[in-house]
N, CA and C atoms as a LAMMPS dump frame, in Angstrom:
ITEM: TIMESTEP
0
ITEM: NUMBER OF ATOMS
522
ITEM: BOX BOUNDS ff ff ff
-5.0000000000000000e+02 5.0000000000000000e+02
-5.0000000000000000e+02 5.0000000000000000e+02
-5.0000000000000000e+02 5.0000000000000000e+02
ITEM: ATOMS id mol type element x y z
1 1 1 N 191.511 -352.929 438.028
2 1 2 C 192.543 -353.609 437.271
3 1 3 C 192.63 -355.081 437.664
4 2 1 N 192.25 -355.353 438.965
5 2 2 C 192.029 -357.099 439.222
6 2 3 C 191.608 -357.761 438.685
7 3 1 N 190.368 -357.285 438.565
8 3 2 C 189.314 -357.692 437.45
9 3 3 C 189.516 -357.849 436.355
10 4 1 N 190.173 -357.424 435.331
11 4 2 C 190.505 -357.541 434.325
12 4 3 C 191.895 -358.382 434.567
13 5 1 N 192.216 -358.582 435.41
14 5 2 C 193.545 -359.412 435.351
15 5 3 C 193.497 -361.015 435.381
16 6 1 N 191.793 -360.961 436.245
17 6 2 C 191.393 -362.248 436.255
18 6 3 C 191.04 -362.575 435.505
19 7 1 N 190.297 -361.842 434.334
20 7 2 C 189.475 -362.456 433.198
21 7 3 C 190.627 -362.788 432.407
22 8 1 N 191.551 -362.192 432.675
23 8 2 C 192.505 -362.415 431.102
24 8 3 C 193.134 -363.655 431.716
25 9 1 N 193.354 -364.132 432.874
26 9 2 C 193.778 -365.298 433.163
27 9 3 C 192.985 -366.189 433.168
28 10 1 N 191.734 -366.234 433.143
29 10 2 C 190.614 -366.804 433.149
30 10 3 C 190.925 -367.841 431.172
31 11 1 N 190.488 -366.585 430.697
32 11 2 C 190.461 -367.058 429.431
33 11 3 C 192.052 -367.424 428.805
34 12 1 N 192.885 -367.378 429.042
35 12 2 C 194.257 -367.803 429.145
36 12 3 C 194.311 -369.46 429.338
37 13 1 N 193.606 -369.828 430.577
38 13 2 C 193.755 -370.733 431.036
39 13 3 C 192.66 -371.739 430.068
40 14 1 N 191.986 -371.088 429.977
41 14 2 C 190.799 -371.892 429.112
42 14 3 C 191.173 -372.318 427.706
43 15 1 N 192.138 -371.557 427.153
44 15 2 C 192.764 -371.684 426.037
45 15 3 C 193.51 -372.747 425.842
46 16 1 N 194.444 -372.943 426.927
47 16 2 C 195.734 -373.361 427.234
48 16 3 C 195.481 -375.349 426.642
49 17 1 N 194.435 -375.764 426.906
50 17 2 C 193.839 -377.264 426.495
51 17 3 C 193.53 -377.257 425.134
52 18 1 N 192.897 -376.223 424.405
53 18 2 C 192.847 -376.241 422.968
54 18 3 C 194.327 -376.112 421.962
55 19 1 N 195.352 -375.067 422.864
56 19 2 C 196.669 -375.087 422.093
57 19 3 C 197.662 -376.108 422.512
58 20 1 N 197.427 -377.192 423.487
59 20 2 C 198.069 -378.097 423.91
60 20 3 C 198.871 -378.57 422.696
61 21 1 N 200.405 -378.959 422.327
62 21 2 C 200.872 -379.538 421.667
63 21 3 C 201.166 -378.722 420.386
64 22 1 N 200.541 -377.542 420.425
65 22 2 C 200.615 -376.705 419.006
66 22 3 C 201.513 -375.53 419.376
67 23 1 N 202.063 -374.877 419.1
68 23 2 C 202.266 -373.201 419.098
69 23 3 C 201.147 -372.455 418.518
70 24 1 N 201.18 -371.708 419.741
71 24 2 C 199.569 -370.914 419.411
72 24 3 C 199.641 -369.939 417.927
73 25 1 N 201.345 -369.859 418.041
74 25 2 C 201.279 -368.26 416.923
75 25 3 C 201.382 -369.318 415.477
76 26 1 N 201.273 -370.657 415.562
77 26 2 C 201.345 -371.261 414.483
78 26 3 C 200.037 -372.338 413.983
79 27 1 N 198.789 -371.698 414.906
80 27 2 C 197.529 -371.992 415.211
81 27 3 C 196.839 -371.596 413.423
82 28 1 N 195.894 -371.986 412.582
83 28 2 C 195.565 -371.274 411.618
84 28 3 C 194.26 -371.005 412.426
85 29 1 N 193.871 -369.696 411.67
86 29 2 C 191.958 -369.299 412.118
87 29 3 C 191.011 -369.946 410.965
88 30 1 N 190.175 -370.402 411.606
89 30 2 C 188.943 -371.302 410.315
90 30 3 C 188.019 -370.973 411.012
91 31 1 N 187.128 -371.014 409.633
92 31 2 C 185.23 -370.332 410.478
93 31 3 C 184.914 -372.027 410.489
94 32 1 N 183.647 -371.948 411.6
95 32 2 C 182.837 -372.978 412.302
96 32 3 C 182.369 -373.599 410.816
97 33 1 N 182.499 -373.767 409.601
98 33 2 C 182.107 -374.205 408.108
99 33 3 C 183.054 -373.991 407.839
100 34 1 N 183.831 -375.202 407.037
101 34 2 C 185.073 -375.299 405.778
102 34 3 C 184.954 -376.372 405.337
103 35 1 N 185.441 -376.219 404.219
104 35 2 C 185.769 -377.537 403.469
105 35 3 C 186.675 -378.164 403.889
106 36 1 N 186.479 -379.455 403.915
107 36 2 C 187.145 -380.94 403.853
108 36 3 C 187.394 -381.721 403.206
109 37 1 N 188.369 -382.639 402.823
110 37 2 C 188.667 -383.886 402.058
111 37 3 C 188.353 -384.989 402.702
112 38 1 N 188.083 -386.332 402.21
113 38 2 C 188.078 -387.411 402.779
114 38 3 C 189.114 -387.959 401.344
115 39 1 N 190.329 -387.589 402.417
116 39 2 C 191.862 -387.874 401.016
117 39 3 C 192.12 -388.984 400.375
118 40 1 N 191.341 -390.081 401.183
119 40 2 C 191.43 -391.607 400.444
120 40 3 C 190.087 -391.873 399.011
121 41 1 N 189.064 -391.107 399.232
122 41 2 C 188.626 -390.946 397.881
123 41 3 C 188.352 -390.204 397.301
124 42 1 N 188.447 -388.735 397.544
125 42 2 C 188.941 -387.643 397.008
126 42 3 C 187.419 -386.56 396.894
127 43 1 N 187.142 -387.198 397.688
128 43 2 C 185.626 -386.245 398.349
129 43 3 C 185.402 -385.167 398.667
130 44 1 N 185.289 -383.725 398.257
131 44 2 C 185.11 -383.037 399.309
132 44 3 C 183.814 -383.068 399.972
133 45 1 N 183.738 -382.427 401.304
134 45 2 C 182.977 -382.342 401.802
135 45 3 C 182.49 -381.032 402.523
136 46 1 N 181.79 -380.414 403.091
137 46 2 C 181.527 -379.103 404.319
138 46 3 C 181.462 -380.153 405.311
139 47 1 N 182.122 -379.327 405.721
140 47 2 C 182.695 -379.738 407.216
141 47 3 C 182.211 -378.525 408.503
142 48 1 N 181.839 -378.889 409.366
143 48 2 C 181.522 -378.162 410.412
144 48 3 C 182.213 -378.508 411.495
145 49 1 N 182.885 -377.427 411.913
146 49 2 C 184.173 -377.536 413.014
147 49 3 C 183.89 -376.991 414.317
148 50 1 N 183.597 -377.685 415.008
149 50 2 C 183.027 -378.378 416.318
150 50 3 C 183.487 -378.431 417.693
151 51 1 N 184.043 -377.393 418.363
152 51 2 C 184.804 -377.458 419.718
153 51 3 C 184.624 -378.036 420.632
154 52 1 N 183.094 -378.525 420.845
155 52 2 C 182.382 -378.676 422.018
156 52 3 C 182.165 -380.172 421.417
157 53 1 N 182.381 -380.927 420.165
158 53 2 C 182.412 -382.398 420.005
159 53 3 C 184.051 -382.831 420.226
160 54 1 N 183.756 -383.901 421.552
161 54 2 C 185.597 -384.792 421
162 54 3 C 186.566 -385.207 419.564
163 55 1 N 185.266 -385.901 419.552
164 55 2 C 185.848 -386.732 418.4
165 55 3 C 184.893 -386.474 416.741
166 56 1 N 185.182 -386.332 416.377
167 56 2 C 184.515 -385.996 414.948
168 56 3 C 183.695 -387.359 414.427
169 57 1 N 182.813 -387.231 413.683
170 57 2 C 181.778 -387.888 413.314
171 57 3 C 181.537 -387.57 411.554
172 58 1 N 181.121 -388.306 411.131
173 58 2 C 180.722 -388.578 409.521
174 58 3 C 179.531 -389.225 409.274
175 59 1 N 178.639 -388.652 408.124
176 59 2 C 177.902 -389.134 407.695
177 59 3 C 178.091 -390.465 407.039
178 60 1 N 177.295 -392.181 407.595
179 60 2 C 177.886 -392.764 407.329
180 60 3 C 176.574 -393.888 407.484
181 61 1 N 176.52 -394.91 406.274
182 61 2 C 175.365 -395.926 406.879
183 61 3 C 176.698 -397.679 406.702
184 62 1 N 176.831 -397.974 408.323
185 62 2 C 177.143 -399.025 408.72
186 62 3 C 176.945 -400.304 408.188
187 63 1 N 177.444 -400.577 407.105
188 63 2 C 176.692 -401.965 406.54
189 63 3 C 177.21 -403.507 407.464
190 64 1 N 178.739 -403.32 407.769
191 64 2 C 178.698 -404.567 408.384
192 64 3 C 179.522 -404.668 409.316
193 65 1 N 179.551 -404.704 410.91
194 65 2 C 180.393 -404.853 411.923
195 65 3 C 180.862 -406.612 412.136
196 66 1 N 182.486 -406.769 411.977
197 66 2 C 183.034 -408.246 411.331
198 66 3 C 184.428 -408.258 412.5
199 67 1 N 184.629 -409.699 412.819
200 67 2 C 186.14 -409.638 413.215
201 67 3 C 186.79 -410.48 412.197
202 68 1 N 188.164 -409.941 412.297
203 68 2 C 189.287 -410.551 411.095
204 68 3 C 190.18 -410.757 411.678
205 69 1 N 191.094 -412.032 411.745
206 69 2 C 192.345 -411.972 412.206
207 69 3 C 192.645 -411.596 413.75
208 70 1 N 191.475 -411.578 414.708
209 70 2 C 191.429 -411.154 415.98
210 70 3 C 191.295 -410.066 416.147
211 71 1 N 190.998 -409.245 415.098
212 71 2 C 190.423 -407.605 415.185
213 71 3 C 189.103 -407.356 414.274
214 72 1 N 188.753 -405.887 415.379
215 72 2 C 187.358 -405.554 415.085
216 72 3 C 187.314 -404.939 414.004
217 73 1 N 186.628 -404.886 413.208
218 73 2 C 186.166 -404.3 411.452
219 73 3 C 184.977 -403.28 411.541
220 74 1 N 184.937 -402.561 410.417
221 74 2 C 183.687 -401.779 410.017
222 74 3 C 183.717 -401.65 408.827
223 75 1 N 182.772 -402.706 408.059
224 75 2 C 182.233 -401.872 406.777
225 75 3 C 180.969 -400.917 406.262
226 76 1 N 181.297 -399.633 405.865
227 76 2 C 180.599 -398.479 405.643
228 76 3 C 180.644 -398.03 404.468
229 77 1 N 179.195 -397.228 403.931
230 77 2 C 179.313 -396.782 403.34
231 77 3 C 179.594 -394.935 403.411
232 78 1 N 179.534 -394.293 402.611
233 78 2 C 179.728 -392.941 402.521
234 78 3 C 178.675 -392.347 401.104
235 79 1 N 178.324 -391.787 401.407
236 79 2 C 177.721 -390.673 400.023
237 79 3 C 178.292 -389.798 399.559
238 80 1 N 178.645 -389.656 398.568
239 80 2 C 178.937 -387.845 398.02
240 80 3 C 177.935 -387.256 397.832
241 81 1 N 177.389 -386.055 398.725
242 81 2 C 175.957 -385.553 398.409
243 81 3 C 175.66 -384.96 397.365
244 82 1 N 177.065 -384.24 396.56
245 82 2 C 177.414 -383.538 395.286
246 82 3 C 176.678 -384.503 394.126
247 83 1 N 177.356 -385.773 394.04
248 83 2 C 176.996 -386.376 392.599
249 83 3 C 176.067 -387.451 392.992
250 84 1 N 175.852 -387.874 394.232
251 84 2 C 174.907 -388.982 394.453
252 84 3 C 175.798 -390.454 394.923
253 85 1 N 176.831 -390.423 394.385
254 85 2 C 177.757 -391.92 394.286
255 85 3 C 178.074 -392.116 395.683
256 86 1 N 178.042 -393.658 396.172
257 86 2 C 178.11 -394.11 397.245
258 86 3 C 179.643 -394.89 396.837
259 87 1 N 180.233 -394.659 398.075
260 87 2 C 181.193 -395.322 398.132
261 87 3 C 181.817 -396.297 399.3
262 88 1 N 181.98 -397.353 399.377
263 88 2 C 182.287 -398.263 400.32
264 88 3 C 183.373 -399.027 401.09
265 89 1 N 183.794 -398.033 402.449
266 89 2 C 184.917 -398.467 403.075
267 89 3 C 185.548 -399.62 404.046
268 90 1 N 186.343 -399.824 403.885
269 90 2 C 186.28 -401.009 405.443
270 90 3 C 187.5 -400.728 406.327
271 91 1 N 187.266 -400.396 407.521
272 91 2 C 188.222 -399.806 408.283
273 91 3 C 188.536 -400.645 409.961
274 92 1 N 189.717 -400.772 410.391
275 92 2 C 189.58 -401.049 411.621
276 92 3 C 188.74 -400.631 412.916
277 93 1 N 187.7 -401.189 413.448
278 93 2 C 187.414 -400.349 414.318
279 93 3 C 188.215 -400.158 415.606
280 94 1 N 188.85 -398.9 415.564
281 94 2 C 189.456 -398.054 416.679
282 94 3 C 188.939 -398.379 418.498
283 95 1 N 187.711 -398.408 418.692
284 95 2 C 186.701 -398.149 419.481
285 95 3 C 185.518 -398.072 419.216
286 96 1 N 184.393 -397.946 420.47
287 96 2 C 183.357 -397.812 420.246
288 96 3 C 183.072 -396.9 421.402
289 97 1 N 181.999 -395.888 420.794
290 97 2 C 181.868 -394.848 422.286
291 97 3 C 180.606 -394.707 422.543
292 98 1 N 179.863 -394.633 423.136
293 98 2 C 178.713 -393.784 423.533
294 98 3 C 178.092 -392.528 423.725
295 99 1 N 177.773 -392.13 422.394
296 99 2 C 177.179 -389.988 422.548
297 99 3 C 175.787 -390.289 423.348
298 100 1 N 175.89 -389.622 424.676
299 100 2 C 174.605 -388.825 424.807
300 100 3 C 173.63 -388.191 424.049
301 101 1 N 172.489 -388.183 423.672
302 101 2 C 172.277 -387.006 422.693
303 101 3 C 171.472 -386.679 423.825
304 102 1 N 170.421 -385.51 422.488
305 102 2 C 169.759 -384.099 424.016
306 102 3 C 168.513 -384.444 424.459
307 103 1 N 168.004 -385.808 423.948
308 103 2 C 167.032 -386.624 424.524
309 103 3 C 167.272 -387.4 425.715
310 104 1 N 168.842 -387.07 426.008
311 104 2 C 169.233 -387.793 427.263
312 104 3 C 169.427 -389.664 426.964
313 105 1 N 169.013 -389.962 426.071
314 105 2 C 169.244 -391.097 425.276
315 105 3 C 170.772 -391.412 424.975
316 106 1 N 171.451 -392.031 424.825
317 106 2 C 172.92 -392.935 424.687
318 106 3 C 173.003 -393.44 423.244
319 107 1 N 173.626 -393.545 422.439
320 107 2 C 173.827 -393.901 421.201
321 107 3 C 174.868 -394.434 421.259
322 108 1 N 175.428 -395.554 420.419
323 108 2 C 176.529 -396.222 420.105
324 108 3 C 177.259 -396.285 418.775
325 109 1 N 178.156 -395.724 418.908
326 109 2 C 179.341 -395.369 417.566
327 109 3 C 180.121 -396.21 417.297
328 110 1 N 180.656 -396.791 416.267
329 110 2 C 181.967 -397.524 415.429
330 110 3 C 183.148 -395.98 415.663
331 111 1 N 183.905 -396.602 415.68
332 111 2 C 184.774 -394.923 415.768
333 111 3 C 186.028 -395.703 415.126
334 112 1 N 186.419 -394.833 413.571
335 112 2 C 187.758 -395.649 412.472
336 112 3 C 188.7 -394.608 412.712
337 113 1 N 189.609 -395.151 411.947
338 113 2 C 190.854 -393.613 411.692
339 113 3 C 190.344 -393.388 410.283
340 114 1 N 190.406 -392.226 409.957
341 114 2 C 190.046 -391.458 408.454
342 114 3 C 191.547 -390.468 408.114
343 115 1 N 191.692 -390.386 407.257
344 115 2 C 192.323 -389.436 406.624
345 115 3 C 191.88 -388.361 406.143
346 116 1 N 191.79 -387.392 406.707
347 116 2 C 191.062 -386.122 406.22
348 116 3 C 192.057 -384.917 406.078
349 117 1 N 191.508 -384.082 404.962
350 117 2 C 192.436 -382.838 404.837
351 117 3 C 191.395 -381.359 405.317
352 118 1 N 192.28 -380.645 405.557
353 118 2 C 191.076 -379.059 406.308
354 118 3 C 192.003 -378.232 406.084
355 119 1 N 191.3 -377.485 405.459
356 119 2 C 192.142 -375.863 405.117
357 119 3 C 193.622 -376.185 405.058
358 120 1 N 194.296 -376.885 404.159
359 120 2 C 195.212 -377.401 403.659
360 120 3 C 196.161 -378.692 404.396
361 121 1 N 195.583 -378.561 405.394
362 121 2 C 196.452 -379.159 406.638
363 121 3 C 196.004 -381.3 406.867
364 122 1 N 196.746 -381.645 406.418
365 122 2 C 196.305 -383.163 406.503
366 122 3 C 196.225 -383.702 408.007
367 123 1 N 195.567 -385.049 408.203
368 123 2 C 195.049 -385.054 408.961
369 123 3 C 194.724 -386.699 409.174
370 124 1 N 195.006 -387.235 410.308
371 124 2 C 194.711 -388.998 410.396
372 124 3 C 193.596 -388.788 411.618
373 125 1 N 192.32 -388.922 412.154
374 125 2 C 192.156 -388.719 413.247
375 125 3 C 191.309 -389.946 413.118
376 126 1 N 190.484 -389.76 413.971
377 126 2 C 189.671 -390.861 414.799
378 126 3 C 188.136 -390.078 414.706
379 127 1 N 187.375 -390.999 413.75
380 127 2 C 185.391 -390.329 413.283
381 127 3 C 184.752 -391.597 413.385
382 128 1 N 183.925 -390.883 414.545
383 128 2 C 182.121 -392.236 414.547
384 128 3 C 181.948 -391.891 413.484
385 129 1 N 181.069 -392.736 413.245
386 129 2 C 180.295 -393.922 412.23
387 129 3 C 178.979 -393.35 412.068
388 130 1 N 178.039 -392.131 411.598
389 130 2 C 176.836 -391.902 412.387
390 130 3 C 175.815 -391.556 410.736
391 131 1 N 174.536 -392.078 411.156
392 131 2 C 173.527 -391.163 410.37
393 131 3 C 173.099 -389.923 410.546
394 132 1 N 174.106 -388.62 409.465
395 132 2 C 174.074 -387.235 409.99
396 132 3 C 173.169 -386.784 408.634
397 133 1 N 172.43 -387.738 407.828
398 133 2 C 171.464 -387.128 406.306
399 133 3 C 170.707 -386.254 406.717
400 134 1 N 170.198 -385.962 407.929
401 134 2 C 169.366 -385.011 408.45
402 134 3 C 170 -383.976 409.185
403 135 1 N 171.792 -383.672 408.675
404 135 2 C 171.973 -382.702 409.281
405 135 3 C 172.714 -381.509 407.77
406 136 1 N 173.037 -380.316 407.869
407 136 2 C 173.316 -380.079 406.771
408 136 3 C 174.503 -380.582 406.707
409 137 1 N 175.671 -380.69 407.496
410 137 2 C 176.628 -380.868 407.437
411 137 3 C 177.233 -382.301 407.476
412 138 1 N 177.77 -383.051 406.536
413 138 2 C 178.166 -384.315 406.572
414 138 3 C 179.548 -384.647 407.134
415 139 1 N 179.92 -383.941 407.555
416 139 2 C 181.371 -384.177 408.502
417 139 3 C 181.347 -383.188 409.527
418 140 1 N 181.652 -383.189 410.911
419 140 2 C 181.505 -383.042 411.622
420 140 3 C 183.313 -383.328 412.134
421 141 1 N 184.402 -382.131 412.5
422 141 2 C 185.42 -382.019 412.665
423 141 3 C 185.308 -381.713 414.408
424 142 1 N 185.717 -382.648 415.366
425 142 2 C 185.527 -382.2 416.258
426 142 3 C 187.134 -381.687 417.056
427 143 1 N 187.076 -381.363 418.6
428 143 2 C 188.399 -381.176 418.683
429 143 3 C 189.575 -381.265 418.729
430 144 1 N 189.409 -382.987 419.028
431 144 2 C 190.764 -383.969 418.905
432 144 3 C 191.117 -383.447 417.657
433 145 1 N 190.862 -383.335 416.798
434 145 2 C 191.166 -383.375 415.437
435 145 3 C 191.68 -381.598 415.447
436 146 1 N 191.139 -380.671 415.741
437 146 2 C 191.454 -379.646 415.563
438 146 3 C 192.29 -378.768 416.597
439 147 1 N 192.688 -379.719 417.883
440 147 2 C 193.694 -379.052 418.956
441 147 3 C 195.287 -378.948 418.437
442 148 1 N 195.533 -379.523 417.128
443 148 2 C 197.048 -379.376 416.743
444 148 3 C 197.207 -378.21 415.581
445 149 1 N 196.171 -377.825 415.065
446 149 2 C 196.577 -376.893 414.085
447 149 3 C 195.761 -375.589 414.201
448 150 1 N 194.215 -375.342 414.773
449 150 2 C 193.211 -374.756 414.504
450 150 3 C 192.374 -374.274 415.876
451 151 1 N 191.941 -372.976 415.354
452 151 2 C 191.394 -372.025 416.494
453 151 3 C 190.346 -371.716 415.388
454 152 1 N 188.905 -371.638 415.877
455 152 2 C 187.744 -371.7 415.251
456 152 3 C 187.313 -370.107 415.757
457 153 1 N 186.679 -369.613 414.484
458 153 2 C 186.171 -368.25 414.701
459 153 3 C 184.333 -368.192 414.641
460 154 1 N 183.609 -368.466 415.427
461 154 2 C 182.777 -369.136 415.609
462 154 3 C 181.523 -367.542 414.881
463 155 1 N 182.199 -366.958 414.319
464 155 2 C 181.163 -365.86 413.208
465 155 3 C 181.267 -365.537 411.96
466 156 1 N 182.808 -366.844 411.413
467 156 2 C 182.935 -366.678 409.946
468 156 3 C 182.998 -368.463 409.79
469 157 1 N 182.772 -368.124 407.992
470 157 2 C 182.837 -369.591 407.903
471 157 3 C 184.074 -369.706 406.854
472 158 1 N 184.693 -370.246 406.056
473 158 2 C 185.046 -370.382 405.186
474 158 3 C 186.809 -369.153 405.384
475 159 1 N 187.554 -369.651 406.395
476 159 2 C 188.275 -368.723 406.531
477 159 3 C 189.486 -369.54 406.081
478 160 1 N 189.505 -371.091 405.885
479 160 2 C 190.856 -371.523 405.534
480 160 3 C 191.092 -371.872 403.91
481 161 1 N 191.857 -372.273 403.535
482 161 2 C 192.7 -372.479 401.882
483 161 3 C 191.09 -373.18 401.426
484 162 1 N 190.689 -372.901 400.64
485 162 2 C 189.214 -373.389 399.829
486 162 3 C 189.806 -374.821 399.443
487 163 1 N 190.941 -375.353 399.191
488 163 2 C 190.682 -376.71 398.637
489 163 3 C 192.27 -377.211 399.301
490 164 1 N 192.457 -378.53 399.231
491 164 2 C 193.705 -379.205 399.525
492 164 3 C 194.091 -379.592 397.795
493 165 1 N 195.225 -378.986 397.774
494 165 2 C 195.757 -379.213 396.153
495 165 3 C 196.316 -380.457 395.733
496 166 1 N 197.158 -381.435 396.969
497 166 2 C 197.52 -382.676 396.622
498 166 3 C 196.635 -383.523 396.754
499 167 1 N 195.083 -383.061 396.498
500 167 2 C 194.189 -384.015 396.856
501 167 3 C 192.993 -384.573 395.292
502 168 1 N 193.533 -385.073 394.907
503 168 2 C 192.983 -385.461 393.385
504 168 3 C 191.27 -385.606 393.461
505 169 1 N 190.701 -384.824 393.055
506 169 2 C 189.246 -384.974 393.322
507 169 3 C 188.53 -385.596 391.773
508 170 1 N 187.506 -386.339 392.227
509 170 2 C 187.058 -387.236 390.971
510 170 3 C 186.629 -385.84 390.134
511 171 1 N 186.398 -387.018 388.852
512 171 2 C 186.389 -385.671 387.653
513 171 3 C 184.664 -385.54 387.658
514 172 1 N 184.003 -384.464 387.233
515 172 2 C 182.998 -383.919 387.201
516 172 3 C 182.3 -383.981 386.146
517 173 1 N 182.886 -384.274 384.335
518 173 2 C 182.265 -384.429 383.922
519 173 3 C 181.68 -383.045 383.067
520 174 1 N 182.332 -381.995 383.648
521 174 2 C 182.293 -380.414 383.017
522 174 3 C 183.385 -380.042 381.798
């Protein structure tokens, strides 16, 4: 019975940093894949929800790093992979961070605030700047972003509200 008393405190404790700031019983469950908004132009996106990334990341090609007014800038673009249309933002830059990748190599990020929506739940967080065209997933939700509302079920995908309803998505054309 020790044994089992430790594990359950074990994983208790391990928990305890992901529900920081939330009520756990008011936690939603989402699979490691859901849809996303990018609510300022009405994008959806698949989103891959990411425990083991800080800060979330977006598919994104950097056109121009600028200062204005004594602050740092980023202008970017974005793709909709759906219809092809590029669209072009300019955001404060927040920071700049450095990812390791698994080449042991260092990379350097723009990191903005975005407005994003996930399984109904809106959302202001903080996303590098990155070329992810070679990954399937063009948003990348990491945990900052998901320690206030969300507990990831890392063997389903598609477990939260399929769309954000106050989120006006361009017309299609159908």
């Amino acid at each position: 019975m020790g044994k089992i008393n430790l594990i359950l405190f074990f994983v208790m404790f391990s928990l305890q940093p992901i529900c920081a700031g939330a009520n756990p019983s008011e936690l939603q469950i989402l699979g490691w894949v859901e849809n996303a908004y990018l609510t300022d132009l009405g994008i959806e996106l698949k989103a891959k929800l990411d425990t083991g990334a800080e800060t979330s990341s977006l598919d994104s090609r950097v056109l121009k790093k600028f200062r204005k007014a004594g602050k740092r800038w980023v202008r970017f673009a974005v793709q909709d992979r759906e219809s092809g249309e590029e669209f072009v933002l300019v955001r404060e830059r927040v920071r700049t961070i450095g990812v390791v990748q698994h080449d042991g190599s260092t990379q350097t990020r723009p990191v903005v605030m975005l407005k994003l929506c996930v399984a109904g739940k809106h959302l202001e967080t903080e996303v590098s700047l990155i070329d992810r065209s070679e990954f399937n997933y063009p948003l990348l939700v990491g945990r900052n972003a998901l320690s206030t509302f969300a507990l990831v079920d890392a063997s389903e995908t598609f477990l939260g509200q399929s769309r954000c309803d106050d989120v006006p998505l361009p017309e299609t054309g159908t």
